[in-house]
BALUM-434593 format. One record per residue (C-alpha): x, y, z. Coordinates in steps of 0.1 Angstrom, whole numbers, padded with zeros to 4 digits, always signed. Layout:
% residues N
XYZ
...
//
This chain:
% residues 759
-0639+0621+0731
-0618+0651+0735
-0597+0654+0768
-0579+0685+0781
-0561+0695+0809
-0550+0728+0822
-0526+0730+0841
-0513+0757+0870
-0506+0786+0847
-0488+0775+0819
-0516+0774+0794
-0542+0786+0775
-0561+0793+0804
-0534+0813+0824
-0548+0849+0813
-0584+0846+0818
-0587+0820+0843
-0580+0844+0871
-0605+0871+0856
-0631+0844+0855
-0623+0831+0891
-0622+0868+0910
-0653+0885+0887
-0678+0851+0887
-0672+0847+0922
-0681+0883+0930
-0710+0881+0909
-0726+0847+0918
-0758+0854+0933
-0760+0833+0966
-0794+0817+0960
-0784+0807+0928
-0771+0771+0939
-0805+0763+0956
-0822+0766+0923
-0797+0738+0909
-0807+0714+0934
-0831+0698+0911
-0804+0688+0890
-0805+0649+0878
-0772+0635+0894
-0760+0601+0891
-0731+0590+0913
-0710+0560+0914
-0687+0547+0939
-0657+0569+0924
-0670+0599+0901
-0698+0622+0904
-0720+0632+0871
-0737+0658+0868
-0763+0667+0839
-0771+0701+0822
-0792+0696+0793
-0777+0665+0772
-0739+0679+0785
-0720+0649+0810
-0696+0664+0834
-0672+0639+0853
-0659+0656+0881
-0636+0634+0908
-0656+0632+0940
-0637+0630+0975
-0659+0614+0997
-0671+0635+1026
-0666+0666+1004
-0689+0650+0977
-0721+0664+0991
-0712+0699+0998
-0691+0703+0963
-0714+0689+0946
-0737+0722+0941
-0705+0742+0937
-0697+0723+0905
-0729+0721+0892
-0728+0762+0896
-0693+0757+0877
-0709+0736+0846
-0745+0755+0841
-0731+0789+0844
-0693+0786+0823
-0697+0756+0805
-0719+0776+0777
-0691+0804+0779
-0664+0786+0776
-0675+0764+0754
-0685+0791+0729
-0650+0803+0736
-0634+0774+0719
-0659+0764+0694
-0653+0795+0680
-0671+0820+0658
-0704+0812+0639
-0691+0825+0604
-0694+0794+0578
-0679+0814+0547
-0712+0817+0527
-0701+0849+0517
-0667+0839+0509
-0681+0815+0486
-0707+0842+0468
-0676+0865+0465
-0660+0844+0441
-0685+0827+0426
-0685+0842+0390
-0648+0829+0388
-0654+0798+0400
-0684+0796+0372
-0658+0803+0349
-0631+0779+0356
-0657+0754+0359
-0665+0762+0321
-0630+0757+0309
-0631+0720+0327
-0649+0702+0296
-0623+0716+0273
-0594+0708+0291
-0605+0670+0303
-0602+0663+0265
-0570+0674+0252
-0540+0654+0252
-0509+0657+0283
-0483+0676+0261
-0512+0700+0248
-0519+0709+0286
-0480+0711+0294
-0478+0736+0262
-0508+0757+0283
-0476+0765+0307
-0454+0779+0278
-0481+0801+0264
-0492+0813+0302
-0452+0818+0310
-0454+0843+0279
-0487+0864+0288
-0474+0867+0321
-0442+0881+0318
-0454+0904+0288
-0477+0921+0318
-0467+0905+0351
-0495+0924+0361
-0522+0905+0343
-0518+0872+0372
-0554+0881+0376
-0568+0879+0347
-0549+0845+0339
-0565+0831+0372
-0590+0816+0357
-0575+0796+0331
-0543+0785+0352
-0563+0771+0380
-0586+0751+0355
-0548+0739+0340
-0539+0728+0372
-0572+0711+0382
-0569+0690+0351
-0533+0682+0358
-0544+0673+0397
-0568+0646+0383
-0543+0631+0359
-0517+0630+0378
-0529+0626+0415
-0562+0614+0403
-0582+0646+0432
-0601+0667+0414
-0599+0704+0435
-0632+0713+0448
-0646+0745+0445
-0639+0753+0480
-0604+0743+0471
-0606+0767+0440
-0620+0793+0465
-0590+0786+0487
-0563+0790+0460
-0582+0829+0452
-0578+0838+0487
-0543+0827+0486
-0538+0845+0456
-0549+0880+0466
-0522+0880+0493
-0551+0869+0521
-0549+0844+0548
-0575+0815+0538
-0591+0798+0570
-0599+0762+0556
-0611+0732+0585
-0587+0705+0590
-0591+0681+0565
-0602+0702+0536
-0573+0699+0514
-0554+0725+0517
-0515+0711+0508
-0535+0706+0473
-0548+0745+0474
-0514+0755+0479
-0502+0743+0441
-0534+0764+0429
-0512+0800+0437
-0477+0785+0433
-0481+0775+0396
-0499+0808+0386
-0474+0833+0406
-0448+0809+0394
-0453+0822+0360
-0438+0851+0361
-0398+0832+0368
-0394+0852+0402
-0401+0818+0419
-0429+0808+0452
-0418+0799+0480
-0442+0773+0498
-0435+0767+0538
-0441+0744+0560
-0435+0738+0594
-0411+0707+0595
-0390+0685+0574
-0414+0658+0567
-0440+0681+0556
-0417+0699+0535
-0407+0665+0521
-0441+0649+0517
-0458+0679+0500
-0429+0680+0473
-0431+0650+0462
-0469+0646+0464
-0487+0676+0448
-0457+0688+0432
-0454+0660+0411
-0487+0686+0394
-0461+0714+0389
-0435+0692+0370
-0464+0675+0348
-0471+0713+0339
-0436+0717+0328
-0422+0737+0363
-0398+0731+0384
-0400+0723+0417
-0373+0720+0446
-0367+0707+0481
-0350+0721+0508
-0343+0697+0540
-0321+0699+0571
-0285+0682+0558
-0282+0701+0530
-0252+0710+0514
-0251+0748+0501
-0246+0742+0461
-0277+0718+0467
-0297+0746+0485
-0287+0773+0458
-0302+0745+0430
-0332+0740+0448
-0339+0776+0459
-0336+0784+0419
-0360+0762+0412
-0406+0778+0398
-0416+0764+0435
-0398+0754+0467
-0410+0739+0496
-0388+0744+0527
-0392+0751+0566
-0399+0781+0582
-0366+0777+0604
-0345+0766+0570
-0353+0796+0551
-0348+0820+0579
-0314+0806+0586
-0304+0806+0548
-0317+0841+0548
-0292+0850+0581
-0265+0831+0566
-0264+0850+0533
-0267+0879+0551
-0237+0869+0571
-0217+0862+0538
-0225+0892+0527
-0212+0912+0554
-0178+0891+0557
-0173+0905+0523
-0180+0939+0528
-0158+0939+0558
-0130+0926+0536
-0132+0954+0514
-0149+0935+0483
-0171+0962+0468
-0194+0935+0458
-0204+0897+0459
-0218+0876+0428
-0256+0859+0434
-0234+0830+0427
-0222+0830+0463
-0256+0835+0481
-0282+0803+0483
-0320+0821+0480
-0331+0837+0457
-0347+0872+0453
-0382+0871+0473
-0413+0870+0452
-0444+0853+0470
-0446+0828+0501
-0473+0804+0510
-0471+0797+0548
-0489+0759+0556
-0501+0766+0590
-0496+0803+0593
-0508+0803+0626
-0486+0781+0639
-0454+0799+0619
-0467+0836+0625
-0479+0839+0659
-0467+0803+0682
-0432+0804+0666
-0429+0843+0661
-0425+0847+0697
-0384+0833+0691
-0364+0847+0669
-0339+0831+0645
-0302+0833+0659
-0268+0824+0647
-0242+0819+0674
-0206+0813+0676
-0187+0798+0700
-0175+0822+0730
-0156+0814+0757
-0154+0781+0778
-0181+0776+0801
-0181+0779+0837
-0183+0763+0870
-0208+0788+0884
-0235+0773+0859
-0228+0745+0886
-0227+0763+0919
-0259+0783+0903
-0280+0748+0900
-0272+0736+0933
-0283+0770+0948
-0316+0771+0926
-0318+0734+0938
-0321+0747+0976
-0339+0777+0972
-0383+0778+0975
-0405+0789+0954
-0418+0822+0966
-0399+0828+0994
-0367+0829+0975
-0384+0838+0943
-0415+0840+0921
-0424+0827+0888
-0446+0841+0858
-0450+0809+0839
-0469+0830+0814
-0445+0853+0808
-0415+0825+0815
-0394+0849+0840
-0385+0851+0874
-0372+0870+0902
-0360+0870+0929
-0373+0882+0966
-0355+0904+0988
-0350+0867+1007
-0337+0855+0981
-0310+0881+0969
-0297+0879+1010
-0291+0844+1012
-0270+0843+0976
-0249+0867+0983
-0245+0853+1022
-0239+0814+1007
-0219+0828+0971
-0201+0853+0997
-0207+0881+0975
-0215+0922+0982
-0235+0921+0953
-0250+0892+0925
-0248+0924+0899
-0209+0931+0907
-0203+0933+0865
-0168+0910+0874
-0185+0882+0879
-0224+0886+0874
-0236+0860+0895
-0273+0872+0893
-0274+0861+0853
-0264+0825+0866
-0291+0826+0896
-0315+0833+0873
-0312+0807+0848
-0306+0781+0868
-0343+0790+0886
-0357+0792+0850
-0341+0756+0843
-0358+0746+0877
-0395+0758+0871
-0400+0764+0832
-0377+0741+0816
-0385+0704+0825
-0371+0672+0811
-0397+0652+0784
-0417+0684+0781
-0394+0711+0771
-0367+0688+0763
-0352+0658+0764
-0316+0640+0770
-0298+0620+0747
-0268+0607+0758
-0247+0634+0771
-0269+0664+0755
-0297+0683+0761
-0320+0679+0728
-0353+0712+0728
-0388+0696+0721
-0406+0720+0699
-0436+0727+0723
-0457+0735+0690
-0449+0705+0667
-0434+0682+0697
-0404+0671+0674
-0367+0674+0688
-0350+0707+0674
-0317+0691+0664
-0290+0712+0670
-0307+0740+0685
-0296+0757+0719
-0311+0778+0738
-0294+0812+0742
-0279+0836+0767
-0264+0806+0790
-0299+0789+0797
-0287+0757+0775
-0258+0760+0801
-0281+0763+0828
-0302+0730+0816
-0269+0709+0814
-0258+0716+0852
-0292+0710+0864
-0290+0678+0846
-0252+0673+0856
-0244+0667+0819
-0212+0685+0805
-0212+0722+0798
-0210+0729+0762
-0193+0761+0751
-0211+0793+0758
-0221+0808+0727
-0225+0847+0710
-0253+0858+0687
-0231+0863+0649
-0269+0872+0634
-0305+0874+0646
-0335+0881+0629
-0379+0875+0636
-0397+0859+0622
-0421+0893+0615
-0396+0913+0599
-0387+0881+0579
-0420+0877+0566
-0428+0910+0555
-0396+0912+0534
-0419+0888+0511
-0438+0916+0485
-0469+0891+0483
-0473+0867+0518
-0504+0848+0523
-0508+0814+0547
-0532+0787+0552
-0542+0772+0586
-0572+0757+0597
-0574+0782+0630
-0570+0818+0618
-0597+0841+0630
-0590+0835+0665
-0559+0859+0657
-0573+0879+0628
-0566+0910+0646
-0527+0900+0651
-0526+0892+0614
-0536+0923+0604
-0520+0947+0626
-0487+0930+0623
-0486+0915+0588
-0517+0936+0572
-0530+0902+0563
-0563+0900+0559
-0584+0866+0572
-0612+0850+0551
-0629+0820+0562
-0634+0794+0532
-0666+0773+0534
-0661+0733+0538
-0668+0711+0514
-0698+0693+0523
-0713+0704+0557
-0698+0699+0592
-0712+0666+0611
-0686+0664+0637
-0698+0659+0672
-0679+0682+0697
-0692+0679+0733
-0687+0702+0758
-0653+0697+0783
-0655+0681+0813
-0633+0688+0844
-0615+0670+0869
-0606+0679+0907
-0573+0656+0904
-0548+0644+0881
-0550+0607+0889
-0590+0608+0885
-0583+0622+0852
-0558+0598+0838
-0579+0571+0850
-0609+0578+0834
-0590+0584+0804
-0580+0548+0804
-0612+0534+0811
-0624+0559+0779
-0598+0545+0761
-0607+0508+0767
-0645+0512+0763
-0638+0523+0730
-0613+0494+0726
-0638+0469+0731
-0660+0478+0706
-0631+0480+0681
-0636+0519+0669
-0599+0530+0664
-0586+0558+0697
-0561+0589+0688
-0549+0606+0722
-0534+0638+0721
-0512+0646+0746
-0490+0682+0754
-0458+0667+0766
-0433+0636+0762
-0437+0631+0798
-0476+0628+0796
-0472+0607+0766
-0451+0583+0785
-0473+0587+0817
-0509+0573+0795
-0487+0547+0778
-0472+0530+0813
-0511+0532+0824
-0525+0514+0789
-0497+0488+0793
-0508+0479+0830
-0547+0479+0817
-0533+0451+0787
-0543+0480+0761
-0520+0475+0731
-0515+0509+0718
-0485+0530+0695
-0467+0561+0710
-0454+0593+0689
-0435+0617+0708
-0401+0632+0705
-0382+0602+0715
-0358+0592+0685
-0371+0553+0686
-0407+0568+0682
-0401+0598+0654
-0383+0573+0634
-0418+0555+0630
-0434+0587+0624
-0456+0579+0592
-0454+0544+0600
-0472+0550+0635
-0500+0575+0620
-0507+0557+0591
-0524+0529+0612
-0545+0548+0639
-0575+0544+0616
-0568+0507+0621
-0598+0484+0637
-0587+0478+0677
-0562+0507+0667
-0548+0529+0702
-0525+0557+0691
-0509+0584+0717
-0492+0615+0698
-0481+0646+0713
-0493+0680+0691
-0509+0660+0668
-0506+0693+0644
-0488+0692+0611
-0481+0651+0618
-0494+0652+0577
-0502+0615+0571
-0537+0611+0564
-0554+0586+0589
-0578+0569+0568
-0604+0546+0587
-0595+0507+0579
-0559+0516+0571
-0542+0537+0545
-0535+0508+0519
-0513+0527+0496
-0495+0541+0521
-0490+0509+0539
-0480+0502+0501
-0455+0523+0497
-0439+0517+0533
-0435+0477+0518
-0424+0487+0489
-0398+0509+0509
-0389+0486+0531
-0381+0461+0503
-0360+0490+0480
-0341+0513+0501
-0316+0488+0514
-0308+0477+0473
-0301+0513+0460
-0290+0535+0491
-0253+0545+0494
-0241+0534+0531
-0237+0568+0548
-0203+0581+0557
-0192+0599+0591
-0214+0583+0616
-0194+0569+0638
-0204+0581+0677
-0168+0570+0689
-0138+0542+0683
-0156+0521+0705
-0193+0522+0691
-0198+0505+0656
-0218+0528+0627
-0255+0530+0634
-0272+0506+0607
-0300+0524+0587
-0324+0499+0585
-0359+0508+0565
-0378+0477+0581
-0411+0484+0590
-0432+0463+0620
-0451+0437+0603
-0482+0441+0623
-0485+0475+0602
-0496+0454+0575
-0531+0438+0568
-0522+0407+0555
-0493+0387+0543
-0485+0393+0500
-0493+0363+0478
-0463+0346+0461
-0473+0363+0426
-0470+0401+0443
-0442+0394+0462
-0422+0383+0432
-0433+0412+0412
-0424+0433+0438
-0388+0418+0442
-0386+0418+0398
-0392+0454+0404
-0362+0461+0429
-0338+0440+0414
-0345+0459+0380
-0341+0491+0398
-0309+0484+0416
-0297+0473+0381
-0303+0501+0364
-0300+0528+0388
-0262+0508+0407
-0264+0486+0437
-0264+0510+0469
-0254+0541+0452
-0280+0568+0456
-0281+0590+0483
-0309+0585+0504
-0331+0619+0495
-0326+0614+0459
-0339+0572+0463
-0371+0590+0484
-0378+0607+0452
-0379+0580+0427
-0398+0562+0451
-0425+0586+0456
-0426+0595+0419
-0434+0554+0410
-0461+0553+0437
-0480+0585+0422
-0496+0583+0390
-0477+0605+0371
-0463+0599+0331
-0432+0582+0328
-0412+0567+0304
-0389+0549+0325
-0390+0517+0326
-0379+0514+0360
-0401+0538+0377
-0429+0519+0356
-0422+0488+0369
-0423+0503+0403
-0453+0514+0403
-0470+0485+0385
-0457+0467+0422
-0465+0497+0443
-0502+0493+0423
-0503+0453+0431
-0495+0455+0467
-0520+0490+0473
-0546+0465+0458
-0542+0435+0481
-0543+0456+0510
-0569+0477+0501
-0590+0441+0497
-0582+0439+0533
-0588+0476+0544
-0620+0482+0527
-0635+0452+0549
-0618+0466+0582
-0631+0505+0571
-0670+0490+0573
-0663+0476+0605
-0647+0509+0620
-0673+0531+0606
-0703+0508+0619
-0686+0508+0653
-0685+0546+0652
-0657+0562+0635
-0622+0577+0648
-0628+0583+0684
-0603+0615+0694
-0594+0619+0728
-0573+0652+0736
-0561+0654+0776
-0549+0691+0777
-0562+0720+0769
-0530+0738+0745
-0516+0768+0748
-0521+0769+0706
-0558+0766+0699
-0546+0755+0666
-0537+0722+0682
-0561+0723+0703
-0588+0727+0675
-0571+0699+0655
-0577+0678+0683
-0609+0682+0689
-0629+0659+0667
-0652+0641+0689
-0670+0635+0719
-0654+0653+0751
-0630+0675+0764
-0615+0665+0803
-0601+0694+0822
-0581+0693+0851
-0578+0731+0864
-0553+0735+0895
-0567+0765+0916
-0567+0760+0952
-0584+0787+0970
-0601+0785+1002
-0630+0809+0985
-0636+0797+0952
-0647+0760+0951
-0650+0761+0916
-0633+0737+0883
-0642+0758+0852
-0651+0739+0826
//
């Protein structure tokens, strides 16, 4: 079951809600509602249902008004449910034709399979060498090396990972190549595509960039398919948040390198700054040396959607510190504080701006004692303003959250905290006094740059999302990308139903929990998406009072920390998970469990504390003692306890590798990627890493004993049961979302006209 909710304005809705309201109400034909009266109807003591075809609409009833609304809303769901609906299912086009256009090559590299499955590993890694050499003889001949270097890499795939690319997948990595953006359904592979283009445009030593839309993803696709690139002989590099710059400039050198969106633009800003410090001191030039990226070749963007049109809306900006901040960011909050919406001022939520009336200008200036809020000697208009926009578009646990004394930003498209991001032109400022935290330093922009002239510095850019031809036109009048939709794999037998709407909040929320624990009893496993912390939060108190055991994944530091752990388990039996943006989470929710994963997370647990050097310069204050990093994982993650013969081959394993490698001596990043080279399947000669992963092997095979038995039971009871409660501003999310069952919407229009709740 799919929920949504729109709310007042500030979603996907906001632009065509009001067309639909003023033009359907125009247009209804009054004798239209008699003819619905025949509708089946089935009413209980606290929701009304109401049938069109096979579709279910719940729709909160209000006792006396039940009667009269009641043909209203059945007007609402036989006349828009079909539109909108069709609106959000979106187009028809399956990618047949994609898959006729390219499938001679495909024919081809399916013909070079039976040769390369039987030659040995360092005859496939010499394929690189003699590729390399062809390619840059005639950089121009990537084509016509396609065919060859994506049957290489399909070989290498099953060795190593032991996933043989599809065709689709094959299909994928073309599109990719020819500089297109490939459409491919959640769930299709595509972090495995993505190593199809790197390693062949890798060949010619300019380097691929591969991005990604957070840390973790960045992280998890290095060290999973890239262990396929270093088989083949490449290297591949890493890029993460606390990086130092001589480890950037190593990693940025590297065939492939996977990195943020946000990390490459600011490594691209700050070179750029270094650059112009030394032309300003009259240095005639600088040496590559100095500057951390490389020379730009061709990008892969994972989630392009997400990167290209949600994020491209802010630019990158690097600030320095300005002056000390000032008291009117106070006196401006407690003003904004007293001041009413529209009769003081208005709001364009869309648009995130307000103004203020003629009302409202008067009664600053008569309580600031003022002539003018624009006198340019102390600008008190600037300060109004933002502290309004703190008021109305900024709220706490859904645009951001506090943490101790500072205001943290919630990325409203990935819902993970932006660490050491502020927002700019004195709204952080503004944020802080409404909260009466302290008032950082005021800041001035030192380099600025978007996202769309950052991207199209690339000469070859192409992206992957699974939601692209909703803004196919955008792509190609702003990046002249082109959008083909790759057929799935096998075809689609997802159930999406139609969405259902809801007169109030509270009737909403509640049915969601009785959704939620209707599923519950029958054991099939519940993912809720949420749009905000705050929501999150909201469902979790209302599960706890209903005795629903469930996990939460929001923003909230104790929650992100279990990240994986959290995600890993919502295809559990009996499992309840609530995430916020459940977009680019990147763990794979297998039904029964993820065994290896779970395997790897115990092996983790077990290793990290024996190898990892204690980190240095944490201390919060004198008084506070050093946070203590601790890798320990909930036990109830697990399916069953080890036996006494894995548990000591487990602990053989660590003690060899803290042996050989020094007792807590690795930084953390570099222990991560030992770790997730012994739990892939990978050559190695080490004996260390072997012994690793005959343990990581021994554990993944008790549990799996365990999750194979719990995946029959989840499947029989029905499956993952998706349940999303807000209609997002992204359809991206809110395509990602939408798996099964239902969609509840909660539209806020009050109009003494227009009894209507579009579905």
């Amino acid at each position: 079951m799919a929920l949504a909710s729109v709310s007042h304005g500030n979603t996907f809705f906001s632009s065509s809600s009001s067309i639909l309201t003023s033009n359907f109400h125009h247009s209804l034909n009054p004798n239209f509602t008699k003819n619905l009266q025949s509708s089946r109807e089935c009413v209980n003591t606290s929701s009304s249902i109401f049938r069109c075809g096979n579709k279910h609409r719940f729709l909160q009833s209000d006792g006396n008004r039940v009667a009269r609304d009641r043909k209203t809303l059945t007007v609402t769901a036989a006349s828009l449910g079909g539109l909108l609906g069709g609106i959000f299912k979106g187009g028809a086009d399956t990618g047949e034709s994609t898959r006729q256009q390219y499938a001679a090559t495909v024919a081809l590299i399916n013909s070079l399979e039976s040769e390369l499955s039987s030659v040995p590993d360092s005859v496939l890694r010499e394929r690189t060498e003699q590729l390399k050499q062809r390619a840059r003889q005639s950089p121009q001949s990537l084509d016509s090396l396609l065919p060859e270097a994506f049957a290489v890499v399909r070989e290498a795939s099953k060795r190593v990972l032991g996933l043989r690319p599809f065709d689709v997948q094959l299909i994928g990595g073309m599109v990719l190549h020819k500089g297109e953006i490939a459409e491919m359904r959640t769930g299709e592979g595509k972090t495995l595509v993505a190593i199809l283009p790197a390693y062949l445009n890798a060949l010619t030593g300019k380097g691929v960039h591969i991005v990604t839309v957070n840390d973790y993803l960045a992280r998890r696709d290095c060290e999973w398919v890239g262990q396929v690139a270093r088989f083949l002989g490449l290297s591949v590099g890493l890029i993460q948040q606390n990086m130092t710059s001589e480890e950037r400039r190593q990693n940025y050198s590297c065939d492939i390198t996977y990195v943020t969106n946000s990390e490459l633009g600011f490594d691209y800003l700050r070179d750029n700054l270094a650059m112009e410090s030394n032309f300003y001191a009259m240095r005639t030039s600088i040496s590559v040396d100095e500057l951390v990226i490389r020379g730009f070749n061709y990008c892969v963007i994972d989630e392009v959607d997400s990167i290209l049109i949600d994020e491209a809306r802010t630019p990158l900006i690097i600030s320095g510190p300005a002056e000390k901040p000032s008291e009117q960011y106070y006196k401006a909050a407690k003003i904004a504080t007293a001041f009413e919406r529209d009769i003081h001022y208005t709001v364009d939520e869309k648009q995130k701006n307000v103004l203020l009336t003629e009302q409202g200008y008067a009664d600053a200036e008569e309580i600031l004692e003022v002539n003018d809020l624009y006198d340019p000697r102390e600008q008190w208009a600037s300060f109004i303003i933002n502290a309004i926009k703190a008021k109305e578009l900024f709220l706490r646990d859904v645009n951001y959250i506090i943490r101790g004394k500072e205001v943290l930003i919630v990325d409203e498209f990935s819902g993970r905290v932006m660490q050491g991001r502020r927002w700019s032109d004195g709204l952080h400022q503004a944020v802080e006094a409404k909260e009466r935290l302290p008032i950082q330093n005021e800041t001035v922009t030192l380099a600025s740059i978007s996202y769309q002239n950052f991207f199209l510095q690339f000469p070859k850019l192409c992206g992957m999302t699974g939601t692209a031809a909703t803004e196919s036109s955008e792509f190609e009048s702003i990046y002249k990308l082109k959008v083909t939709i790759v057929p799935t794999n096998k075809p689609m037998i997802r159930k999406d139903e139609s969405d259902v709407v809801f007169r109030a909040t509270n009737g909403k929320w509640q049915a969601v929990v009785v959704e939620i624990s209707r599923m519950n009893k029958t054991g099939r496993p519940v993912l809720v998406g949420t749009t905000s912390v705050e929501q999150s939060d909201l469902l979790s108190t209302q599960l706890r009072e209903a005795g629903i055991p469930h996990e939460v994944l929001n923003a909230k530091p104790e929650n992100v920390e279990r990240e994986a752990e959290i995600v890993a388990q919502s295809g559990r039996l009996g499992a309840v998970t609530i995430a916020t943006n459940m977009a680019g989470r990147g763990t794979d929710i297998i039904l029964g469990g993820n065994a290896e994963f779970m395997a790897r997370l115990k092996l983790r647990e077990l290793l990290m504390p024996s190898v990892v050097k204690p980190a240095e310069g944490v201390f919060v204050s004198v008084k506070k003692a050093p946070p203590k990093k601790t890798w320990k994982v909930s036990e109830s993650l697990f399916p069953c306890a080890l036996s006494e013969e894995t548990t000591k081959v487990v602990e053989e394993a660590v003690q060899s590798a803290a042996s050989s490698w020094g007792r807590r001596s690795l930084p953390e990043l570099e222990a991560e990627e030992r770790l997730s080279y012994a739990c892939e399947k990978g050559p190695t000669q080490d004996e260390v890493i072997a012994k690793l992963r005959h343990s990581f092997l021994e554990v993944a095979k008790e549990y799996k004993a365990y999750t194979e038995e719990e995946k029959k039971k989840v499947v029989a009871a029905g499956g993952l049961h998706v349940v999303g409660t807000e209609r997002h501003e992204s359809r991206r999310i809110d395509n990602q979302v939408q798996f099964l069952l239902y969609v509840f919407i909660y539209y806020t229009r009050h109009s003494k006209t227009f009894n209507m709740w579009i579905v």
